[in-house]
Phi, psi and omega in degrees: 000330194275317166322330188263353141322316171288325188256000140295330198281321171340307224274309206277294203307296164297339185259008166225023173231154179268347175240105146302166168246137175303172184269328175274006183251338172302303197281332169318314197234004180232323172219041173305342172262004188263346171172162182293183184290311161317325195267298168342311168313291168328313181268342155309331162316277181332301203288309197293322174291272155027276186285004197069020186073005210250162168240348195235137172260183217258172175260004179254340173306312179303323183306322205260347152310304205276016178266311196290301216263336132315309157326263217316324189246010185231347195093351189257147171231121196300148195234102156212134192251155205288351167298333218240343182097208182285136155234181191231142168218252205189117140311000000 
């Protein structure tokens, strides 16, 4: 799980910077013990599929990231309704 993570982070890396760090140098220096370039390639194809291709998520998809990832780590649950933006509140 934490590799498709790192190859989503991959995917973001690429699609919002314009000078990149290449895919051999990620696997050179992050997964080299998990697997070659070849596969690697592969499964970012697969992850890339996934998604429809697509990089950008829905605003109810961010909410609910972003819900997920403040419970756990703050106590907190994100509240927003879509006219008003992000808010943040106490459960």
């Amino acid at each position: 799980a934490a590799h498709v993570c790192v190859l989503l982070i991959y995917l973001a890396h690429s699609f919002l910077l314009d000078e990149t760090c290449p895919l051999r140098v990620w696997q050179q220096h992050i997964f080299k013990k998990y697997c070659n370039l070849k596969v690697l390639d592969a499964a970012l194809y697969r992850i890339f599929k996934m998604r429809d291709f697509r990089l950008r998520i829905t605003e109810a998809e961010e909410k609910e990231a972003l819900s997920v990832l403040l419970l756990r780590t703050n106590g907190y649950m994100v509240h927003a309704p879509a006219s008003a933006g992000l808010g943040v509140r106490r459960p």
